[in-house]
NUSE-135249 format. One line per field, with one value per residue: residue in one letter; z, x negated, y negated of N, C-alpha, C in turn. Coordinates in Angstrom, 2 decimals. Example, Ala and Ser with C-alpha at 12.3 -4.5 7.8 and 13.67 -1.06 7.14 Angstrom:
2
res <- (a; s)
nw <- (7.80; 7.08)
nu <- (-13.19; -12.85)
nv <- (5.69; 2.25)
caw <- (7.80; 7.14)
cau <- (-12.30; -13.67)
cav <- (4.50; 1.06)
cw <- (7.80; 7.87)
cu <- (-13.20; -12.90)
cv <- (3.30; -0.03)
***
This chain:
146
res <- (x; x; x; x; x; x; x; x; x; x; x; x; x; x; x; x; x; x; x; x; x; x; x; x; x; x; x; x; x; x; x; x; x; x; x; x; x; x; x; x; x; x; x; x; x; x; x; x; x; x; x; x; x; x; x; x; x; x; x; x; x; x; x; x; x; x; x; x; x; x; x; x; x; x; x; x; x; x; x; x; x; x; x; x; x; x; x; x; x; x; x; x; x; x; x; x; x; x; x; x; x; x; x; x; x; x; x; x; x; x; x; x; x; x; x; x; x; x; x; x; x; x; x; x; x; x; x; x; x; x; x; x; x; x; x; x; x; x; x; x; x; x; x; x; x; x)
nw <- (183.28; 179.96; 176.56; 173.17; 172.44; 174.56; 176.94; 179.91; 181.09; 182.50; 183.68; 184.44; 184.87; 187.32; 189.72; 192.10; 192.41; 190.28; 188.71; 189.50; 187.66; 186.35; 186.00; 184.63; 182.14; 181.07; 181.02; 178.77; 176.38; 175.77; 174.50; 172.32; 171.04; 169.20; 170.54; 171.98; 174.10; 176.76; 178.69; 180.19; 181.28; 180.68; 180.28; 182.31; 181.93; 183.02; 181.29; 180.35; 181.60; 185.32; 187.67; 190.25; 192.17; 192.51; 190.60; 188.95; 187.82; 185.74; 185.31; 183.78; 182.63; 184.12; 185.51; 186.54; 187.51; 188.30; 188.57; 185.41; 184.88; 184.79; 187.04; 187.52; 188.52; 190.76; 191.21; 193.55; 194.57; 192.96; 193.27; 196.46; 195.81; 194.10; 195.95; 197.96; 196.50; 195.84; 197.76; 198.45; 201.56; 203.06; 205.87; 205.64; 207.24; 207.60; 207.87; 205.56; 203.03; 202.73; 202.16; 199.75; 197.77; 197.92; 196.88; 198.71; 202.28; 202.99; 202.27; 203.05; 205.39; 208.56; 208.65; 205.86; 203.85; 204.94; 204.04; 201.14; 201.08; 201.61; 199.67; 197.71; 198.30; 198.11; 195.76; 194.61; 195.22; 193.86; 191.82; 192.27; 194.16; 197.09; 199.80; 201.40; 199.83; 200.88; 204.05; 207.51; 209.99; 212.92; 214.46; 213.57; 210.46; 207.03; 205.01; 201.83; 200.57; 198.45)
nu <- (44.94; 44.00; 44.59; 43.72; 42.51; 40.99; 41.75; 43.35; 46.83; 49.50; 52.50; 55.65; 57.59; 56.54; 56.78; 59.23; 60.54; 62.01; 60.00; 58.94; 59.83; 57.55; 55.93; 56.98; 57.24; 54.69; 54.22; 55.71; 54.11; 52.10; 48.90; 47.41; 45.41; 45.77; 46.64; 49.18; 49.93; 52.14; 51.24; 47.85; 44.76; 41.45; 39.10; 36.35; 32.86; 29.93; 27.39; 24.25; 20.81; 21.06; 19.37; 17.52; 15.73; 12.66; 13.70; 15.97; 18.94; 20.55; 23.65; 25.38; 23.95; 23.01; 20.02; 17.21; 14.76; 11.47; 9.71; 8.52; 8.65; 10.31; 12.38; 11.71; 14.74; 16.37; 20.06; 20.72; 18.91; 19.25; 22.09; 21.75; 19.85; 21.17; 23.61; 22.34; 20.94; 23.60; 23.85; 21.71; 19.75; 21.46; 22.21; 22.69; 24.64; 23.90; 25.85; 27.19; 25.67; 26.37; 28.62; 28.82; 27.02; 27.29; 29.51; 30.70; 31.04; 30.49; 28.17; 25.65; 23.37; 22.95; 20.34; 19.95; 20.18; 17.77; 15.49; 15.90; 15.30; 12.79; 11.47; 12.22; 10.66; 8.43; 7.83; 8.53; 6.08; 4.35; 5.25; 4.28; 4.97; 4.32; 4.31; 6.59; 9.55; 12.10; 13.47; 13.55; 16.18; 15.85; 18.26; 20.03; 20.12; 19.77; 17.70; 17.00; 14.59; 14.42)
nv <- (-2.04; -2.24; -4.21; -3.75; -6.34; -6.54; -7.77; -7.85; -6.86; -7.05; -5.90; -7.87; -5.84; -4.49; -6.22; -7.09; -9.10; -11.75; -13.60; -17.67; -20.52; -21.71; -19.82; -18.05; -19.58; -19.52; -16.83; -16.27; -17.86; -16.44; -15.03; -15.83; -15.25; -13.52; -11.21; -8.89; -9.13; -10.92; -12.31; -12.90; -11.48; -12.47; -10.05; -9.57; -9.25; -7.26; -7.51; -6.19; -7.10; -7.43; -10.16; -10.32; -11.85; -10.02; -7.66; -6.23; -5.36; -2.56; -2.40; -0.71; 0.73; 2.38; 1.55; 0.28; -1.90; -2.95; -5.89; -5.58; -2.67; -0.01; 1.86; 5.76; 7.10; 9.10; 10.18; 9.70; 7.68; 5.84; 4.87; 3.78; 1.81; 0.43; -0.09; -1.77; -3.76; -5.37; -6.84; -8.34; -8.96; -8.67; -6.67; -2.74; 0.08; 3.15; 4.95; 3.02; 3.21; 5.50; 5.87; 4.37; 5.55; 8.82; 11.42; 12.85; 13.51; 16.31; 17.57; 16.00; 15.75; 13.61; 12.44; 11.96; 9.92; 8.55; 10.40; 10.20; 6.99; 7.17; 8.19; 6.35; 4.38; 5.38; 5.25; 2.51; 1.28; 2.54; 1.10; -1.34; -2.42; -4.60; -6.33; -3.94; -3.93; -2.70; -3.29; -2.09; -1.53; -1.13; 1.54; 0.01; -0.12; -0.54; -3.09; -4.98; -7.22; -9.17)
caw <- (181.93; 178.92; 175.43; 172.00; 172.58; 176.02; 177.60; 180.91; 180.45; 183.63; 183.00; 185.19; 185.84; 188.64; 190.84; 193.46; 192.67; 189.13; 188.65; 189.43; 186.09; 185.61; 186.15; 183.57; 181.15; 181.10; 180.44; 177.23; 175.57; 175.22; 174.51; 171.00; 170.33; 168.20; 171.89; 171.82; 175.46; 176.80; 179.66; 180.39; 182.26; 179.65; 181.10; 182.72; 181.66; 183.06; 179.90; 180.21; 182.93; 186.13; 188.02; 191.35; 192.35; 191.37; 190.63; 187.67; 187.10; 184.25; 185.73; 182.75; 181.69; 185.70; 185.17; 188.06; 187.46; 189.49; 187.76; 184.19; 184.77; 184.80; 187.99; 187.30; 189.76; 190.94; 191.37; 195.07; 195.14; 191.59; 194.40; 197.32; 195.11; 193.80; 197.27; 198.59; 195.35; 195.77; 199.33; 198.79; 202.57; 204.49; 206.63; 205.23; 207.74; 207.02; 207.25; 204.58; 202.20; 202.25; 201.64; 198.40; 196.79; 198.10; 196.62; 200.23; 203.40; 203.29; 201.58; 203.36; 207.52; 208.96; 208.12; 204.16; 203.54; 205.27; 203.29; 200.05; 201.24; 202.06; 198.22; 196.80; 199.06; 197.15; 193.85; 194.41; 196.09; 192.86; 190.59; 192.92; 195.06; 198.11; 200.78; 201.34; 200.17; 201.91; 205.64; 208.53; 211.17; 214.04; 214.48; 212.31; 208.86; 206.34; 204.05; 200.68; 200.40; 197.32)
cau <- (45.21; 44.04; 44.79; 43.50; 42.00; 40.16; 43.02; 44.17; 47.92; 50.43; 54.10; 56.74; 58.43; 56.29; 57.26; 60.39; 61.58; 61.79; 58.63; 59.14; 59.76; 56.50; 55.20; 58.29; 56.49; 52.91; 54.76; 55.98; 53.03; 50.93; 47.07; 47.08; 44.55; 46.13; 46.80; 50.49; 50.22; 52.74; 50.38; 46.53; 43.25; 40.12; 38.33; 34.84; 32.06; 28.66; 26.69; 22.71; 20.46; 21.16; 17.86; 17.56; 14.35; 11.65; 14.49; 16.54; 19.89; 21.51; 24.69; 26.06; 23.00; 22.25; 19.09; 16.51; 13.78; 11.03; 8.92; 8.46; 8.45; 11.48; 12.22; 12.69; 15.02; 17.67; 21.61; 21.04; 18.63; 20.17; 23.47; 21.26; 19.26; 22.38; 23.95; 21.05; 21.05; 24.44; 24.17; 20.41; 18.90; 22.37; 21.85; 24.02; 24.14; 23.31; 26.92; 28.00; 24.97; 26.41; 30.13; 28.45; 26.05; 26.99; 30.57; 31.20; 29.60; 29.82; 26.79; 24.73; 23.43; 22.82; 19.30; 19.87; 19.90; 16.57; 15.03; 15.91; 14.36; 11.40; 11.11; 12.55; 10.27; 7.04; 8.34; 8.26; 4.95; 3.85; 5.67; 3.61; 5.50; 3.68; 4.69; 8.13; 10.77; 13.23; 13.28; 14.19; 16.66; 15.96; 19.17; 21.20; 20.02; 18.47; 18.03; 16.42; 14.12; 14.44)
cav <- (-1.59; -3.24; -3.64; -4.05; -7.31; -6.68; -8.78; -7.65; -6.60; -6.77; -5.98; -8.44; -5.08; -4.14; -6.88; -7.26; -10.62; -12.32; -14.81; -18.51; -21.13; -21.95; -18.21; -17.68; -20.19; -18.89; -15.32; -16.44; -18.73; -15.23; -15.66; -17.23; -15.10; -12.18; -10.40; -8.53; -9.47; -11.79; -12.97; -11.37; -12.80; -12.35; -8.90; -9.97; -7.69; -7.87; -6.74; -6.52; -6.92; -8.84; -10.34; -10.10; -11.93; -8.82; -6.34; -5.86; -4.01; -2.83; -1.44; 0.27; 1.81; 2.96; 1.84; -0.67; -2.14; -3.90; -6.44; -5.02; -1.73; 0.47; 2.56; 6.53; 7.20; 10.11; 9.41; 9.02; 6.24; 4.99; 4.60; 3.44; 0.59; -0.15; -0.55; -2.51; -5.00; -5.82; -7.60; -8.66; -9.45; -7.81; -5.13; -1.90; 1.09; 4.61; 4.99; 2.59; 3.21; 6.59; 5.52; 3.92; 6.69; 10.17; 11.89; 13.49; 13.58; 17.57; 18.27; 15.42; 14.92; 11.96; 11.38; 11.87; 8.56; 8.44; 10.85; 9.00; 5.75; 7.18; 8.66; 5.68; 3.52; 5.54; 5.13; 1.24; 1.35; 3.26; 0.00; -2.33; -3.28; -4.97; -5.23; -3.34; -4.45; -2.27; -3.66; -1.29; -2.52; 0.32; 1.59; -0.29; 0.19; -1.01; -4.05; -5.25; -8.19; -9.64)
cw <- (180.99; 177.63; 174.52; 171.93; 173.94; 177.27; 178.61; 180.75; 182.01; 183.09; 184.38; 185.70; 187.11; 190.06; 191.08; 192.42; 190.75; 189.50; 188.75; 188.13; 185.63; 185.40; 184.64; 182.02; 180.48; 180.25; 178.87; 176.09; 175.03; 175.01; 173.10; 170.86; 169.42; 169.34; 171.83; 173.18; 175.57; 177.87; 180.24; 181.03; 181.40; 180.75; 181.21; 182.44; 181.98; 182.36; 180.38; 182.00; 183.57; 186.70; 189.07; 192.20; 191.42; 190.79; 189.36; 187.58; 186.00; 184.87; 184.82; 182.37; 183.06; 185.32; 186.49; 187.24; 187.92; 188.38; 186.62; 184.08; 185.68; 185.70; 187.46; 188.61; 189.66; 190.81; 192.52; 195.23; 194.39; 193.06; 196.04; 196.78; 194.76; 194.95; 197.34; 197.64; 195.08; 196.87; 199.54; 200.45; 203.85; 205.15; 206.32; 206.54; 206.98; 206.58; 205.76; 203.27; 201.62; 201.53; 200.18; 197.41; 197.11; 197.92; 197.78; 200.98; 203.76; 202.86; 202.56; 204.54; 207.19; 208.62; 206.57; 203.65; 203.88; 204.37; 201.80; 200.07; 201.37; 200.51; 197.15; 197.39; 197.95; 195.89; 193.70; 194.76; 195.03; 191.41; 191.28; 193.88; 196.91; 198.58; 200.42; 201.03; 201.09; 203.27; 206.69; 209.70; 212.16; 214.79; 214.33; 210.82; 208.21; 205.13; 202.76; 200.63; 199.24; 196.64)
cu <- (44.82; 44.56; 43.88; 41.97; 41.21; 40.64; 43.44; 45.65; 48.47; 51.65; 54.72; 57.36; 57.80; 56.18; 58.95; 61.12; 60.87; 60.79; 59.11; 58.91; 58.75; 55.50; 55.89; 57.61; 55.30; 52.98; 55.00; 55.02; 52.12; 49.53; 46.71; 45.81; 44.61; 46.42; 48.65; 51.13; 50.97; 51.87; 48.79; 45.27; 42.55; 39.71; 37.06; 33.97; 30.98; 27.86; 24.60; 22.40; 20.64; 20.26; 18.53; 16.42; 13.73; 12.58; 15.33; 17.65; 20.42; 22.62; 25.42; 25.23; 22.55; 20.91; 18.84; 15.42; 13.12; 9.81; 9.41; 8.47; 9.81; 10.68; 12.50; 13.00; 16.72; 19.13; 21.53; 20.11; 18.78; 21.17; 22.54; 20.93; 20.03; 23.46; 23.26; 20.83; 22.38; 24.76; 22.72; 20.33; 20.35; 21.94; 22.76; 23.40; 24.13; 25.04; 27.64; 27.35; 25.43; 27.79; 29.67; 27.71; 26.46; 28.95; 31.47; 30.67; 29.65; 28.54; 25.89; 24.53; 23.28; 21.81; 18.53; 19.64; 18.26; 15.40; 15.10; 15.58; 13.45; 10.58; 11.23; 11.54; 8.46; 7.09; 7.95; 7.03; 3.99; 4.21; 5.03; 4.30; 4.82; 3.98; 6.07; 8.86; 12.11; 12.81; 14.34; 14.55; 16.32; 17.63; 20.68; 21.28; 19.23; 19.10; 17.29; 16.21; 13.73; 13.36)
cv <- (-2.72; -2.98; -3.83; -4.77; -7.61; -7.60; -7.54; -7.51; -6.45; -7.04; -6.88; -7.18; -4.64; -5.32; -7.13; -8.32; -10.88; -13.39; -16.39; -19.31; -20.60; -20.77; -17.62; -18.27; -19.98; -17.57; -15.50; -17.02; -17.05; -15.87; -16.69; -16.75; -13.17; -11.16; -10.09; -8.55; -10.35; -12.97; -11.95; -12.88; -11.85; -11.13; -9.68; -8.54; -8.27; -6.80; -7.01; -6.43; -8.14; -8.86; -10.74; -10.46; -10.92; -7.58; -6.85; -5.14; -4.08; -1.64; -0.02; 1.00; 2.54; 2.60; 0.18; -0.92; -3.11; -4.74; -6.01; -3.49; -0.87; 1.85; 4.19; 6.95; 8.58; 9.19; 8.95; 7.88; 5.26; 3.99; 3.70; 1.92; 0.01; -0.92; -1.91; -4.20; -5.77; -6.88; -7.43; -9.22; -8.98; -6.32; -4.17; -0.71; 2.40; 4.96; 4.60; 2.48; 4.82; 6.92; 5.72; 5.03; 8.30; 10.29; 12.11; 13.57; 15.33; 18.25; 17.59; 15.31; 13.87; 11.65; 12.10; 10.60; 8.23; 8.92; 10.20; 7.77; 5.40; 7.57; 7.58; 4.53; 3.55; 5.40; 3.57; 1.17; 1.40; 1.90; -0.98; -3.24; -3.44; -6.52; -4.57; -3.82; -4.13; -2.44; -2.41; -2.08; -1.38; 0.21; 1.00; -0.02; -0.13; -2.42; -4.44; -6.43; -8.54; -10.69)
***
């Protein structure tokens, strides 16, 4: 929950035990910066694009891009690329790429994910990308070479 001032807001009532002094002390000083909070941690916002070697996100705007040239891309390999750029050079499986981008696994089989890597694979191919970046583990998954 926040307030006003983009200040983080936690009430003391949702803990067990009363707060030790100096927890007690902190509570009372407030932010000193016009915040009606008694105690708050500054909200982190990652605004703009983050760089990724050749890659680009702009989280809030869903938007990728490789070099200079902005990806157009669906929700599922929006959610895939997005995956994949978050844990540059780890291996994610089909499983947990699907955790990340797909609502439910009733709509999707098992080699959905596949199919979207192979579309999102020509799309980069098409932004110049040479060689692959997406690396295939055979039967573990897949990864993003940054």
């Amino acid at each position: 929950m926040t307030n006003s001032t983009g200040c983080w807001v936690w009430s003391w009532a949702r803990t067990t035990t009363w707060p030790s002094r100096s927890r007690r002390a902190s509570w009372w000083r407030g932010c000193g910066r016009g915040c009606a909070a008694r105690w708050h941690r500054p909200l982190r916002r990652r605004a703009g694009w983050q760089q990724h070697g050749r890659f680009a996100i702009d989280r809030e705007g869903r938007r990728i891009r490789f070099g200079e040239q902005l990806l157009d891309l669906t929700r599922y390999e929006y959610a895939l690329m997005a995956a994949l750029l978050q844990r540059p050079g780890a291996i994610l499986s089909r499983a947990q790429l699907m955790d990340r981008g797909w609502d439910t696994d009733a709509d999707s089989a098992d080699r959905t994910v596949d199919t979207h890597v192979k579309t999102l694979r020509a799309k980069l191919r098409t932004a110049g990308a040479e060689p692959d970046p997406i690396r295939t583990h055979r039967g573990v998954g897949y990864a993003l070479e940054v």
